[in-house]
C-alpha positions in Angstrom: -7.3 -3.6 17.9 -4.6 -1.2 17.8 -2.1 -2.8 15.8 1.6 -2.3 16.2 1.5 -0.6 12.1 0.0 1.9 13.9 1.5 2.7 16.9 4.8 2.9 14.9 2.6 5.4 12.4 2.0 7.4 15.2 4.9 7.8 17.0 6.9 9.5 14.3 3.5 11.7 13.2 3.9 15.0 15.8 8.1 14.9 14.9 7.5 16.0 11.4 6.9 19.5 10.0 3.8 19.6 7.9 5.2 21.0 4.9 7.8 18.8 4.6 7.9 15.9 1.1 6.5 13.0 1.2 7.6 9.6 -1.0 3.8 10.1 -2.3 4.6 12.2 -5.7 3.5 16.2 -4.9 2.1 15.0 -1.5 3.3 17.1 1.8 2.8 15.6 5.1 -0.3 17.5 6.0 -1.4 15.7 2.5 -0.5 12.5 3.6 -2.1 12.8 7.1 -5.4 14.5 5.2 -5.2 11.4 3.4 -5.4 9.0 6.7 -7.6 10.6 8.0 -10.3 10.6 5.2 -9.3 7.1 4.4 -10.4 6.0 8.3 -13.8 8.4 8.2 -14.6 6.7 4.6 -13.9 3.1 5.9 -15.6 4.3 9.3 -18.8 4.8 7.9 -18.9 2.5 5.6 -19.2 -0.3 7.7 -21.4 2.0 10.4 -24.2 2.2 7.3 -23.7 -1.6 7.0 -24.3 -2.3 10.0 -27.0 0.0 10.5 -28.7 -2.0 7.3 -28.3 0.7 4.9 -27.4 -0.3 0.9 -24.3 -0.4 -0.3 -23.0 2.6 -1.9 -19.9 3.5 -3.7 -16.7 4.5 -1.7 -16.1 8.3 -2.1 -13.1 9.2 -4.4 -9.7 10.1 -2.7 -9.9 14.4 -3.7 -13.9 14.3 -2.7 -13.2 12.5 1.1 -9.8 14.6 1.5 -10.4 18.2 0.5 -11.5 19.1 3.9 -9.2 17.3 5.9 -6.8 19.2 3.8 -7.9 22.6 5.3 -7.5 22.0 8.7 -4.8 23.3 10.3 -2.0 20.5 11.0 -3.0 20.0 14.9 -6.3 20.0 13.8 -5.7 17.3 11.4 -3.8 15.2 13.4 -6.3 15.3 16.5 -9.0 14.5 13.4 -6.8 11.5 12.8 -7.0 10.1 15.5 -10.5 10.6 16.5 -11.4 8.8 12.8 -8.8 6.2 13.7 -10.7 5.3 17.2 -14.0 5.3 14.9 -12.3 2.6 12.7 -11.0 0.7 15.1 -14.7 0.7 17.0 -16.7 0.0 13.6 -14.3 -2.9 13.3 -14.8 -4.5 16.6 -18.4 -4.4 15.7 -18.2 -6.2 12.3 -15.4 -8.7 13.5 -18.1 -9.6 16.4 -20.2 -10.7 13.5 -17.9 -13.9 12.8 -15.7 -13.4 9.3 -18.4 -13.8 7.0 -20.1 -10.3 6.6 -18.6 -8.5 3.7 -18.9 -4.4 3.3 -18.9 -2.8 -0.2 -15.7 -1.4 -0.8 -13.2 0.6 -3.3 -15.0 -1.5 -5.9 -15.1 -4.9 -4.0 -15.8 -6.3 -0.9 -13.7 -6.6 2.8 -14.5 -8.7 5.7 -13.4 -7.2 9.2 -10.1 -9.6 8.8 -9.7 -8.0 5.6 -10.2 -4.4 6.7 -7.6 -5.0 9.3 -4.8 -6.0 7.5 -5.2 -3.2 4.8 -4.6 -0.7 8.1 -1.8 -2.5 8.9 -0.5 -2.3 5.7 -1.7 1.4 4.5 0.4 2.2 8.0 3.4 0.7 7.7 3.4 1.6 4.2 2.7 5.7 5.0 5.2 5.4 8.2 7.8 4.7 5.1 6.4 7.4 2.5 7.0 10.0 5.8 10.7 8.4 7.0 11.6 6.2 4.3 13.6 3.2 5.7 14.6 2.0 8.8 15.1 -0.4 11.3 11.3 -0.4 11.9 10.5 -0.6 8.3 12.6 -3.9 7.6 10.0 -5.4 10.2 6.5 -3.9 10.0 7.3 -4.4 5.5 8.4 -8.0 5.7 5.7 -9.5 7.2 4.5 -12.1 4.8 1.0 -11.9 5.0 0.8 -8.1 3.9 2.7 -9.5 0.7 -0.1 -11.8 0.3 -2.4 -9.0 1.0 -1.1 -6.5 -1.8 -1.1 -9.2 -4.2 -5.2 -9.5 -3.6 -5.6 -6.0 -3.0 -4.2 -4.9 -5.9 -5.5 -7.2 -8.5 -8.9 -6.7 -6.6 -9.2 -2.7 -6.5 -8.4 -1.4 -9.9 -8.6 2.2 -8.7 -5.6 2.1 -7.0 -2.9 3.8 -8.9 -0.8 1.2 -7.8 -3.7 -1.9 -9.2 -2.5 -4.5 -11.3 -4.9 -2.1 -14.2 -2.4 0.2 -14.8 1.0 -2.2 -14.4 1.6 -2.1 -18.6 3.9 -3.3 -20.6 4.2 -3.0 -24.4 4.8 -6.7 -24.8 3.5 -9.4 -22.5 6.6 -10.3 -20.1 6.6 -12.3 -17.2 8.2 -10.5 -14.3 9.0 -12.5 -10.7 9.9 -10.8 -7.4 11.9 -13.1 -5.4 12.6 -12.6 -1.7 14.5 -15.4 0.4 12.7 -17.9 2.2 8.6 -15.9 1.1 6.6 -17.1 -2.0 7.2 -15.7 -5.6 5.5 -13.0 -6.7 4.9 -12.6 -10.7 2.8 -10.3 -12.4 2.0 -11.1 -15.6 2.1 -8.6 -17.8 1.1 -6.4 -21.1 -0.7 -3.8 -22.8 -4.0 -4.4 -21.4 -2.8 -4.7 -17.6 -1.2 -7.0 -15.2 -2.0 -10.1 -13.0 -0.1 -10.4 -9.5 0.1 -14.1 -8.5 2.1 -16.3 -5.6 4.1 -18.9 -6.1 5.0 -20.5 -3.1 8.6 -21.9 -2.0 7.1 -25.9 -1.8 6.2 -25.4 -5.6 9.3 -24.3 -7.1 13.1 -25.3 -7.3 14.4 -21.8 -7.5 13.1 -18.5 -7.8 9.7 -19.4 -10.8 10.6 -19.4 -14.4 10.2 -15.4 -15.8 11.3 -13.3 -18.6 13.0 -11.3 -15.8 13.5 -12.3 -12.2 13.9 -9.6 -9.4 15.1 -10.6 -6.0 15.3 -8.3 -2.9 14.9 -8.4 0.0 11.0 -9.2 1.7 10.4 -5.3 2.6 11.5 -3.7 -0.6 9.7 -6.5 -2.2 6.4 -5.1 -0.7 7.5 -1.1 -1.6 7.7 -2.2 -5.4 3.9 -4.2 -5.7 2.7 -1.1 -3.9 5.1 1.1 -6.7 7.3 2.6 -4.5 11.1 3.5 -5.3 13.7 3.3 -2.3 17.0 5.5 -3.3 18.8 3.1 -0.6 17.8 -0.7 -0.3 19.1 -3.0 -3.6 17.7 -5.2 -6.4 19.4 -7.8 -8.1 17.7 -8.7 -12.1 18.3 -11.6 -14.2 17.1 -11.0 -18.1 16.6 -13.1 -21.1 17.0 -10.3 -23.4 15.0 -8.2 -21.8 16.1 -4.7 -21.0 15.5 -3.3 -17.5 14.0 0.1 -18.5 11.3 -2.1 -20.0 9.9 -3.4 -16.9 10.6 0.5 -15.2 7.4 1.3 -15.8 5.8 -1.7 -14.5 7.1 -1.8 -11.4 7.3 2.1 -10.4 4.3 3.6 -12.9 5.0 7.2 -10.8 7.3 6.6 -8.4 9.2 9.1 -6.6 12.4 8.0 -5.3 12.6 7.9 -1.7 14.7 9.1 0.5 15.4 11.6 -1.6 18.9 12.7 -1.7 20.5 15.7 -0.5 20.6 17.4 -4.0 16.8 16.7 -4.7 16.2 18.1 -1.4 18.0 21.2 -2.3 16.9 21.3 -5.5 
């Protein structure tokens, strides 16, 4: 169960120096691996107490399940990932033996073991691109359809995230659509109370779906802005009835840092 989101993680991992920025605002790498790591203990015994037939409980917070991770030394983290990783990846097989149906209590809703799966997959190809922004190997593991599909749930479903549909405001409602060639439509309908990600797909539309601003890019950016991520390099193209772009800024990148950074941030 090793998927290929995380072989391609881990192959650039042990290349980069621990101290080194991340695209994750005031995150380091060691931050970002502290942050794998926790996330694959949290998810690891979560569904080890289901199956075990213990109650549900809340899912830790991210600062509670990280700040030790965060003091190990960077070998020691990164042999720590991979131990919690083989724990996931074992708790999984468990559940998935179970059939699809069993659910496990999680960052305020509920993941089957198909569910569970793709969110590593995703949270790994994202990460691989918060550590070396964007390559050859990001255009494939970030255009994969069915994680687009998957942030759209996710994020409507999990409004912790800092990325959820909660926190995607606007100070008027608008209707924003992402449009990527030859994928389903992704709107998010939005205003001051929050934001609602839907698909549209391709057999119910004649052209990109009717918005107050339409954004098309390609499939792999497309999946870097629902998760609010910034690329310095890759391009968007907006159409706008009136609407000014800075308006919708804040919708798509709440806290964004742009990524790569460029050589005069880095120097900065």
């Amino acid at each position: 169960m090793a998927h290929p989101e995380l072989k391609a993680l881990a192959d650039v991992l042990g290349d980069l120096e621990p101290t080194a920025p991340t695209a994750c605002a005031d995150w380091t790498v060691h931050d970002l691996v502290a942050h794998l790591a926790a996330g694959a203990k949290e998810v690891a015994e979560l569904i080890e107490e289901y199956l075990a037939g213990q109650p549900a409980r809340p899912t830790r917070g991210f600062d509670e399940r990280e700040r030790p991770f965060r003091a190990f030394t960077h070998p020691d983290l990164l042999a720590a990932l991979a131990e919690q990783s083989r724990r996931k990846i074992a708790a999984l097989e468990v559940l998935a033996g179970r059939g699809d149906r069993p659910a496990v209590a999680f960052t305020g809703t509920t993941m089957t073991a198909t569910q569970f799966q793709k969110h590593a997959r995703s949270e790994a190809a994202l990460h691989r691109w918060d550590l070396v922004g964007d390559d050859s190997v990001c255009d494939q593991l970030l255009s994969q359809p069915d994680l687009t599909r998957h942030a759209v749930n996710v994020l409507n479903a999990m409004p912790v995230l800092d990325e959820s549909a909660r926190i995607r405001q606007s100070p008027a409602p608008r209707r924003i659509v992402l449009t990527s060639s030859g994928q389903p439509d992704v709107v998010i309908e939005t205003g001051t109370a929050g934001a609602r990600f839907a698909l549209v797909e391709v057999e119910d539309r004649d052209g990109p779906a009717k918005g107050d601003i339409v954004v098309a890019t390609d499939a792999a950016n497309r999946l870097l802005v629902l998760w609010g991520r910034r690329s310095s390099q890759r391009q968007l193209s907006i159409e706008t009835d009136g609407v000014g772009f800075e308006a919708i800024e804040p919708v798509l990148w709440p806290a964004a840092t742009t990524w790569p950074r460029h050589d005069s941030q880095d120097t900065a």
